[in-house]
ZAGU-393934 format. One record per residue (C-alpha): residue number from 1; residue in one letter; z, x, y. Coordinates in nm, 4 decimals. Last residue first. Example, Ala and Ser with C-alpha at 12.3 -4.5 7.8 and 13.67 -1.06 7.14 Angstrom:
REM ZAGU-393934
{resi:2; resn:S; up:0.7140; east:1.3670; north:-0.1060} .
{resi:1; resn:A; up:0.7800; east:1.2300; north:-0.4500} .
This chain:
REM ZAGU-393934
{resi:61; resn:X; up:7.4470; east:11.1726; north:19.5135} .
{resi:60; resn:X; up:7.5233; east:10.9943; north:19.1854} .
{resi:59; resn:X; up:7.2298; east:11.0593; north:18.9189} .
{resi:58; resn:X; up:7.1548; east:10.7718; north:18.6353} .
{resi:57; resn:X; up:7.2200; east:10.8810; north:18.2859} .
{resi:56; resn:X; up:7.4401; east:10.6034; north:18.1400} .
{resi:55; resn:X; up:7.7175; east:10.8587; north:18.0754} .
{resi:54; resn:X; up:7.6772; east:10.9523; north:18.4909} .
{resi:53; resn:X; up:7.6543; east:10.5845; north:18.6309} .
{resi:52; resn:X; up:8.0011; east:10.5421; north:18.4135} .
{resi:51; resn:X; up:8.1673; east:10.8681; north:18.5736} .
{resi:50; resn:X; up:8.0023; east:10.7047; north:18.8945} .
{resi:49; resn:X; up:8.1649; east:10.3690; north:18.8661} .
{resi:48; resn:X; up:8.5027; east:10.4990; north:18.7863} .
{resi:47; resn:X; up:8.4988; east:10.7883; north:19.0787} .
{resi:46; resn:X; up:8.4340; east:10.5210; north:19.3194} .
{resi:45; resn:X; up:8.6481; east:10.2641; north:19.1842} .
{resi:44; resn:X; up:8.9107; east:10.5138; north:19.1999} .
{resi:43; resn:X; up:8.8049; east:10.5991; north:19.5806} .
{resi:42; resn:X; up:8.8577; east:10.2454; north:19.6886} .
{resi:41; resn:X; up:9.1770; east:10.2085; north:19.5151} .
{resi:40; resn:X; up:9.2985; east:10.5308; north:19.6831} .
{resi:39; resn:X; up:9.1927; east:10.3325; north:20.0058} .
{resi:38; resn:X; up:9.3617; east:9.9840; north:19.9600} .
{resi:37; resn:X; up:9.6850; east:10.2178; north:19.9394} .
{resi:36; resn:X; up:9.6445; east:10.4551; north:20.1757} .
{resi:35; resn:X; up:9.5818; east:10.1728; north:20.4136} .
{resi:34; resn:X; up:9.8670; east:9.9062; north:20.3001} .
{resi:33; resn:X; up:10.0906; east:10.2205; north:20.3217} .
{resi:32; resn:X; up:9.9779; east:10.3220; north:20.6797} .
{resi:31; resn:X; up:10.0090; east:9.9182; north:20.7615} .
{resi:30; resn:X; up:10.3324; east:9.9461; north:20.6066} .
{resi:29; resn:X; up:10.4093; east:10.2361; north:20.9000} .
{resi:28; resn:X; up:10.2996; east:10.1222; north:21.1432} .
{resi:27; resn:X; up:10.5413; east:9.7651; north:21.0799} .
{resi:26; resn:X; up:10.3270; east:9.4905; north:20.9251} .
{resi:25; resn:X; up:10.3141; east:9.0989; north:21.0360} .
{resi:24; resn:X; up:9.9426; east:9.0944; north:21.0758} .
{resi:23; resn:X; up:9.8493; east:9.3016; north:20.7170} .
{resi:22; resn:X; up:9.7433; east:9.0667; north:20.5084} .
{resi:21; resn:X; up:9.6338; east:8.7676; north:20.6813} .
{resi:20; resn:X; up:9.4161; east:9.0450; north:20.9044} .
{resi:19; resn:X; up:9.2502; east:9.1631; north:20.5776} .
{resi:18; resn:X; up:9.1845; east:8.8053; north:20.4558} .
{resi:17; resn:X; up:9.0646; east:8.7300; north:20.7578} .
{resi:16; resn:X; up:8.8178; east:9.0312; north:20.7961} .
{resi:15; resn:X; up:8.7276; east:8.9335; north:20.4338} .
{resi:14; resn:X; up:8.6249; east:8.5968; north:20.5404} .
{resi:13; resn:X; up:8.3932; east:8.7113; north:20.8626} .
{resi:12; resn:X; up:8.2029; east:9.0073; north:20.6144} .
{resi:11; resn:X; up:8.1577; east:8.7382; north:20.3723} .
{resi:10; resn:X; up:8.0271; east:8.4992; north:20.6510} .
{resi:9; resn:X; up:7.8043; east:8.7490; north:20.7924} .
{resi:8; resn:X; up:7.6526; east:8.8755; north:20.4797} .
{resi:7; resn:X; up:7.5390; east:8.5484; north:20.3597} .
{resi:6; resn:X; up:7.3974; east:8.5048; north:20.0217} .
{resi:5; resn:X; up:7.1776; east:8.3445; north:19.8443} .
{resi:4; resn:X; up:6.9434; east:8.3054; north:20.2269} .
{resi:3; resn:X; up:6.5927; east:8.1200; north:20.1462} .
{resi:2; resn:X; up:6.3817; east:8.2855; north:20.3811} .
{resi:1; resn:X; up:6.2476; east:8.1385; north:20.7131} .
């Protein structure tokens, strides 16, 4: 059996809660917000970390 350091299922299984802790008393339309929101961070960190991976002279795809 291999030595587990970390555990995919119970991250995936806390951040599921912490999403649904978040958003279970939102109208449509704050969920929409919470969405856009939580993705146009998403994509910044994106870009960020690639601009970086670029200057450090590793390829993005």
């Amino acid at each position: 059996m291999k030595n587990k350091d970390f555990d995919t299922v119970e991250t995936t299984r806390r951040i599921r809660e912490k999403n649904y802790e978040e958003t279970k008393d939102l109208t449509r339309k704050e969920l929409l917000e919470w969405y856009k929101k939580r993705g146009k961070a998403a994509k910044d960190q994106f870009l960020k970390n690639s601009k970086n991976s670029e200057r450090e002279g590793v390829r993005s795809f």
